[in-house]
C-alpha positions as CSV (number, residue, x, y, z in Angstrom):
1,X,0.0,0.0,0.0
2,X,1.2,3.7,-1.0
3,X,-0.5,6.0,1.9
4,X,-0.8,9.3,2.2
5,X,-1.5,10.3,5.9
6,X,-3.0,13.6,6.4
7,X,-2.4,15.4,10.0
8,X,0.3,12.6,10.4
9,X,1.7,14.4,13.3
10,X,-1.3,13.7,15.7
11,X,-2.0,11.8,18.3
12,X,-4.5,9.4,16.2
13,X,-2.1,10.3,13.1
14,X,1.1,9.2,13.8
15,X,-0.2,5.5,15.7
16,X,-1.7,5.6,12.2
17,X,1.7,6.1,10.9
18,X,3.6,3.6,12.9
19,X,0.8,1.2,12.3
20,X,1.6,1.4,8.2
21,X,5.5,1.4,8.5
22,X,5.3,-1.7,11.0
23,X,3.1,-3.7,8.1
24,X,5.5,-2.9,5.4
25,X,3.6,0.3,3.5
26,X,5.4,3.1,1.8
27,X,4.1,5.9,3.8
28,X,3.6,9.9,3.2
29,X,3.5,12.1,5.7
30,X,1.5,15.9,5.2
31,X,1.8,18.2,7.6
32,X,1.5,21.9,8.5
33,X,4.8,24.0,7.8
34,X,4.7,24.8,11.4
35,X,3.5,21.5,13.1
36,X,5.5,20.0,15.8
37,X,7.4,16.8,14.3
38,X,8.0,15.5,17.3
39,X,6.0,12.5,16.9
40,X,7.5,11.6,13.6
41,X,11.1,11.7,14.7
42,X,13.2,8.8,13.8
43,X,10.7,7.3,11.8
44,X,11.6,6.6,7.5
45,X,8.6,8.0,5.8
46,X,8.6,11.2,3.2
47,X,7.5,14.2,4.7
48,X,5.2,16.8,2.4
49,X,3.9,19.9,4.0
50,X,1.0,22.5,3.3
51,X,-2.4,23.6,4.8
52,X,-5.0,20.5,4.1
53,X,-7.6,23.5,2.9
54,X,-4.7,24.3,0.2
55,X,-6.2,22.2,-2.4
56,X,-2.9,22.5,-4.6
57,X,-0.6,21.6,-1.9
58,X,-2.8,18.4,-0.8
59,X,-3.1,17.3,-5.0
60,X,0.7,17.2,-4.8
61,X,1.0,15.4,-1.9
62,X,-1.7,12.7,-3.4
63,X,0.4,12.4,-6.3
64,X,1.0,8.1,-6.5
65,X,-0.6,7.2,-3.8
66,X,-3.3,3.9,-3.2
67,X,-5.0,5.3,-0.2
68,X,-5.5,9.1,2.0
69,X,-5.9,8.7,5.4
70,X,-7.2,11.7,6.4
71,X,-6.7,12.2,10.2
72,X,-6.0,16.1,10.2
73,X,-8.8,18.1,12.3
74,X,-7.9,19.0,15.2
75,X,-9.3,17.2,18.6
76,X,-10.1,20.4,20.5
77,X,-12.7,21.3,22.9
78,X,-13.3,25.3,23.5
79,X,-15.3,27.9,22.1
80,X,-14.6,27.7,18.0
81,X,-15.5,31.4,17.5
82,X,-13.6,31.7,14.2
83,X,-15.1,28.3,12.9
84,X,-11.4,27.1,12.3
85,X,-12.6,23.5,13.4
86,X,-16.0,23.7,10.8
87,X,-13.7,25.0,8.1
88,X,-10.9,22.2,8.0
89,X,-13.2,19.8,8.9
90,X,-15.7,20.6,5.4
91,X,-13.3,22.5,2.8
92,X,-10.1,20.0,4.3
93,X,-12.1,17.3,3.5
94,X,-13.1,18.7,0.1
95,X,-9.9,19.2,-0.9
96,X,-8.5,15.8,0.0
97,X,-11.6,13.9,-1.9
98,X,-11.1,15.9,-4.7
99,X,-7.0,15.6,-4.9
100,X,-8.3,11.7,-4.6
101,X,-10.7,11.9,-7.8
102,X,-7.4,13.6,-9.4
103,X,-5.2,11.0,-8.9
104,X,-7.8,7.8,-8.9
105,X,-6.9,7.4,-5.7
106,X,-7.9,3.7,-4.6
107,X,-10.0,4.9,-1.2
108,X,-10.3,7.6,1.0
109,X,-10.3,6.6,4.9
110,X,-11.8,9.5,6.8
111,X,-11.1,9.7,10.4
112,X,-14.5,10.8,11.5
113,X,-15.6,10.7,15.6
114,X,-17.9,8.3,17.7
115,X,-19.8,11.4,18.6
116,X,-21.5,12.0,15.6
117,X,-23.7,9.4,16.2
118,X,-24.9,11.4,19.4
119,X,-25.1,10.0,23.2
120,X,-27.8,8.1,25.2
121,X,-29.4,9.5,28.4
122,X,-28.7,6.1,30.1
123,X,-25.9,3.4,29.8
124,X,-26.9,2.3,26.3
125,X,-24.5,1.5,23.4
126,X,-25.4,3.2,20.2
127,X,-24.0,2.1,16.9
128,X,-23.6,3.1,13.1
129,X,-27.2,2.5,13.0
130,X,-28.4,5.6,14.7
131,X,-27.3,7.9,12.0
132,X,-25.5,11.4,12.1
133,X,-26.6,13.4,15.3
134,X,-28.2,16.8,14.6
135,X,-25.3,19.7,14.7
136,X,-27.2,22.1,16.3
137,X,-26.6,22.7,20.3
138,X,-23.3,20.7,20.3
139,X,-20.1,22.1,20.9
140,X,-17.9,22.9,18.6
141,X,-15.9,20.1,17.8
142,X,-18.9,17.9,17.4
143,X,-20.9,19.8,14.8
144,X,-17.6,19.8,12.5
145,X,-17.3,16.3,12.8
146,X,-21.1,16.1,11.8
147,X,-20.6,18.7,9.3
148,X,-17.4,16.6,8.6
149,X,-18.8,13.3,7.6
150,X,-22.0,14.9,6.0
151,X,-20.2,16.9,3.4
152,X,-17.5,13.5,3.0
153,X,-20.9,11.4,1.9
154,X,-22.1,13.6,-0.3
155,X,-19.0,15.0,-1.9
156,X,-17.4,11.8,-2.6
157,X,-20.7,10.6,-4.2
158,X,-20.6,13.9,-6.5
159,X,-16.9,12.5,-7.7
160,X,-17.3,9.1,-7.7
161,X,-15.0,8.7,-4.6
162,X,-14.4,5.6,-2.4
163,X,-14.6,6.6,0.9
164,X,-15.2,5.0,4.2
165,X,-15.2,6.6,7.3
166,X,-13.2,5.3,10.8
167,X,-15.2,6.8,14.1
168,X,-12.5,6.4,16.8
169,X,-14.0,6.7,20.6
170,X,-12.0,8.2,23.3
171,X,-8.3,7.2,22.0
172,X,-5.6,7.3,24.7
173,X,-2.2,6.2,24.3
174,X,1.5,7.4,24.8
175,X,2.8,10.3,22.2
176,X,5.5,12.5,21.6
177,X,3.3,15.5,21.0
178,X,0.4,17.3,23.0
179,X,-1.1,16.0,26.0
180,X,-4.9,16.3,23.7
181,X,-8.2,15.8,25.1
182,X,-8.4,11.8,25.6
183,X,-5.1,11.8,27.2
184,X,-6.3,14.9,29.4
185,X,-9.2,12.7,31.1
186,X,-6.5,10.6,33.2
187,X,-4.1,13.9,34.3
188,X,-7.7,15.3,35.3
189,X,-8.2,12.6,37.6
190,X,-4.5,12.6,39.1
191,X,-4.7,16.2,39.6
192,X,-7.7,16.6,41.4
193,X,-6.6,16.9,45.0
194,X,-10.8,16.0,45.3
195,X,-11.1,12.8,43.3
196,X,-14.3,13.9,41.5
197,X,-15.9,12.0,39.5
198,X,-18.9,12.3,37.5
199,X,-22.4,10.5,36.2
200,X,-22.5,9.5,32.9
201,X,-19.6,7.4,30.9
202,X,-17.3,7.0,28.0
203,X,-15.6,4.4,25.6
204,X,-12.0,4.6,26.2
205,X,-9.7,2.7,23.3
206,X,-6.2,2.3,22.3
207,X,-4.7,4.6,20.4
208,X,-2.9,1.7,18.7
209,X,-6.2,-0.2,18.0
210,X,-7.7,2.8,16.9
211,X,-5.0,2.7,14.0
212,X,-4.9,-0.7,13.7
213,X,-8.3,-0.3,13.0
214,X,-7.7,2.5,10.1
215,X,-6.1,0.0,8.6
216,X,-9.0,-3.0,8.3
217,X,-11.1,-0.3,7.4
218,X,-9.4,0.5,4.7
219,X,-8.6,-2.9,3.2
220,X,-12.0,-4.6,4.2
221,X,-14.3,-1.6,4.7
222,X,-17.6,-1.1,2.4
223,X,-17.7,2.1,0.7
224,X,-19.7,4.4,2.1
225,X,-19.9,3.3,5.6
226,X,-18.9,4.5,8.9
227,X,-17.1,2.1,11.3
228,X,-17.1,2.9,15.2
229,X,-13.3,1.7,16.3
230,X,-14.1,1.3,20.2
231,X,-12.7,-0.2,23.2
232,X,-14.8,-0.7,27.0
233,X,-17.4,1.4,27.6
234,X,-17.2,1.9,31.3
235,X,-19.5,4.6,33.8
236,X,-17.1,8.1,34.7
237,X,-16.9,6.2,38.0
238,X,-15.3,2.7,37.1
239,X,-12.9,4.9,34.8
240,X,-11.7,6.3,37.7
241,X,-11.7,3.9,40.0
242,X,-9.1,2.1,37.8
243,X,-6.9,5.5,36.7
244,X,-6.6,5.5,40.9
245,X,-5.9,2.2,41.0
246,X,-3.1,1.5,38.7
247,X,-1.8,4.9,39.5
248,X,-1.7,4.4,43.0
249,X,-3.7,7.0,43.9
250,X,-6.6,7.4,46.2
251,X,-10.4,6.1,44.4
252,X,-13.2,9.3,43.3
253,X,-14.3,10.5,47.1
254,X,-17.3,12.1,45.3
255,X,-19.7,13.2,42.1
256,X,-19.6,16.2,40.7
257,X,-22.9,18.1,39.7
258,X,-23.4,19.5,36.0
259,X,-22.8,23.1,38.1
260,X,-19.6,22.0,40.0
261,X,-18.0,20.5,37.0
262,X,-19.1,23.5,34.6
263,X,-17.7,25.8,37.5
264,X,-14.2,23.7,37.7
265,X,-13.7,23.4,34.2
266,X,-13.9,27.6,34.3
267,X,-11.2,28.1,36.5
268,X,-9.1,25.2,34.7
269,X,-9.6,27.4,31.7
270,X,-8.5,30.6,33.3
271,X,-5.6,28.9,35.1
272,X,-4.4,28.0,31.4
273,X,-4.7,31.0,30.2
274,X,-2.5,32.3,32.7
275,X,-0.2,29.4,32.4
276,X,0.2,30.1,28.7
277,X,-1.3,25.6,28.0
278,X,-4.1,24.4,27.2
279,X,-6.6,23.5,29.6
280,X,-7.1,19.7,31.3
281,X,-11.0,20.9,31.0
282,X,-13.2,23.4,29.6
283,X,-16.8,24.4,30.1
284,X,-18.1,22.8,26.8
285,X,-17.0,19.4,28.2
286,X,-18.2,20.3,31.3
287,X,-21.9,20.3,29.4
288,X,-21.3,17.3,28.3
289,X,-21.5,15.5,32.3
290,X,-24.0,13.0,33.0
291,X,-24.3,11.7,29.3
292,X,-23.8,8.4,27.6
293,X,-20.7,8.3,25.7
294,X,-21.1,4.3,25.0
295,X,-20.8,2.4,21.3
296,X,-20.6,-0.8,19.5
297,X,-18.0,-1.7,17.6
298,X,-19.4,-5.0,15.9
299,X,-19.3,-4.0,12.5
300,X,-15.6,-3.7,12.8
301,X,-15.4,-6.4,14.8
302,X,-16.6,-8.3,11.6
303,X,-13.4,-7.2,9.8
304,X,-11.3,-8.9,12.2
305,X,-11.1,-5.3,14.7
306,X,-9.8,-6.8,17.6
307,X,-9.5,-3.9,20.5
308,X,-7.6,-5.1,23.8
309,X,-8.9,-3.9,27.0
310,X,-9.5,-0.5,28.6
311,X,-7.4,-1.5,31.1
312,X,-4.4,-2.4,29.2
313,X,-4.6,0.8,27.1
314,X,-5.2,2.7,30.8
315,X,-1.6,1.2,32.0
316,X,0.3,2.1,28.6
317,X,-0.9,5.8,29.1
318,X,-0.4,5.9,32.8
319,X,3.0,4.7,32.5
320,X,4.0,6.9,29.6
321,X,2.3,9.9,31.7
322,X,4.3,8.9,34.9
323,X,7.6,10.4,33.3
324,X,6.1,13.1,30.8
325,X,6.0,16.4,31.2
326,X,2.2,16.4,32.1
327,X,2.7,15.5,34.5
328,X,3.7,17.7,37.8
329,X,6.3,16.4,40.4
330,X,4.5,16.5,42.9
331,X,1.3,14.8,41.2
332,X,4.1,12.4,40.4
333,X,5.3,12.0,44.3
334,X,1.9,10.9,44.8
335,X,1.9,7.7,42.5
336,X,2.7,4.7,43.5
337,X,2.4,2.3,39.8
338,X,0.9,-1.1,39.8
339,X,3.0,-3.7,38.7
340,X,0.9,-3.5,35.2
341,X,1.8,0.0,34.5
342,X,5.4,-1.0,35.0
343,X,5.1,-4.0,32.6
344,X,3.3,-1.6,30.1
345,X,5.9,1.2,29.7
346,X,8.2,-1.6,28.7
347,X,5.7,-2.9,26.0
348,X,5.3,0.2,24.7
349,X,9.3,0.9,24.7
350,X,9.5,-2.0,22.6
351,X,7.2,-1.3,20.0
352,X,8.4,2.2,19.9
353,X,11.6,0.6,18.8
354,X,10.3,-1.5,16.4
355,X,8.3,1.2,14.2
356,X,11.8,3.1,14.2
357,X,13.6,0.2,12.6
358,X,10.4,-0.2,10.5
């Protein structure tokens, strides 16, 4: 396979990349001129840079290739007042499926978001069959990735395009690069000298499966159709209690309301602001407490997606977290790592090694 990996310098991204190089694929990198390459370094891939809305620069970067992975909007929660998320997410997208019609381009994989198929009020899975959420009320990031996949659907129809479209879940996982969202939930939780927790609950996943995933999609998927790429759906409250116990840390003492957490998240933000990072929280995912975050993954499962389990991908993050910068030292004095955290960092050391001699 000749890939093409847009936003290969992400979190989701560069898993992807590792993921190809490790199987053998010629791989192609595109990237922002300014992006931090952090997550690439080491790694034996051609690098090609430009804006993804730069329909020129992504035609070039297209030029030979068998498949576009197309991983590059950003994972960013906050108030999206100049509609940068909406506008990479649509005219992005555009661009790539129509640099793909210009170079019969084999398939287009489109890294989508479980959250376009909504949430549940109670602790029920949804799947691919409940359709595309409606955009309006959500926050920012959600109604691009709905705006996202709509405009993929019916733009790749227009060209004759074979698209699919991978809908990752809450992907954690070591990286090179910023802490992100998904990553954020577990530094939360070790930070908070209260041990909130909250109602409601998520799918957590592997980075690595996720990508893994990207890449059954791509050679088994039917045109035209999502794919949810999940791991364990587990309630705010079991999530924790395991963060706290293979951290070492003490269990959640307590449930936040919708109020508390909206409230905490608004001081997070203003502490980053004044910190000059970006925040662990912020008040649109604060909004988002006491809701269902849960989803099947059985139509990937019948491609051979094979996930492991939430708390195998919770003891690779922890232990990359336990020496990263995201961590603060005295957070860090606090931890005391269970033996499969331990046995995780050294997994993950391995195959880190592995895609570099890939």
């Amino acid at each position: 396979m000749k890939a093409l990996v847009t936003g290969a310098n992400g979190l989701i991204g560069s898993a992807l990349v590792r993921a190809l190089l490790r199987a053998g694929h010629d791989v192609r990198a595109f990237v922002r001129p300014t992006a931090d390459l952090a997550t690439l370094e080491e790694l034996a891939l051609d690098r090609q840079f430009g804006d993804v809305r730069d329909r020129d620069a992504v035609t070039r970067a297209a030029a030979g290739r068998d498949v576009i992975f197309h991983t590059a909007v950003p994972f960013r929660y906050g108030q999206d007042a100049a509609g940068r998320l909406h506008e990479v997410a649509t005219v992005g997208t555009t661009a790539v499926l129509e640099a793909a019609r210009a170079h019969h381009v084999q398939r287009v994989v489109v890294t989508s978001s479980s959250v376009v198929f909504g949430h549940a009020t109670g602790p029920t899975a949804l799947d691919e069959s409940a359709g595309l959420a409606t955009a309006a009320g959500q926050p920012s990031y959600v109604a691009a990735k709905i705006a996202q996949d709509a405009a993929t659907l019916e733009r790749a129809t227009d060209l004759g395009v074979d698209v699919v479209l991978a809908c990752p879940t809450v992907a954690i996982g070591p990286t090179a690069g910023p802490l992100g969202p998904s990553n954020a939930i577990v530094v939360q939780y070790l930070a908070d000298p209260w041990r909130s927790t909250f109602r409601g609950g998520i799918d957590i996943v592997a980075v690595a499966d996720v990508a893994a995933g990207h890449v059954l999609v791509a050679e088994h998927g039917v045109a035209g159709r999502h794919y949810l790429l999940g791991g364990d759906n587990l309630a705010w409250r079991d999530l924790h209690e395991l963060v706290a116990e293979l951290a070492g840390v003490g269990p959640p003492t307590w449930t936040a309301t919708h109020t508390a957490a909206w409230m905490g998240a608004a001081i997070e933000e203003a502490r980053a602001r004044v910190d000059g990072r970006e925040p662990l929280v912020t008040r649109e995912q604060a909004g988002m407490v006491g809701r269902w975050y849960w989803y099947d993954h059985d139509r990937a499962t019948r491609l051979g997606y094979r996930p492991r389990p939430a708390r195998e991908a919770l003891a690779a993050t922890i232990g990359w977290l336990a020496a990263s910068r995201h961590v603060s030292r005295e957070v860090r004095a606090t931890m005391h790592l269970h033996p499969d955290v331990v046995t995780a960092r050294r997994a993950t050391a391995r195959g880190e090694r592995a895609s570099e001699e890939a």
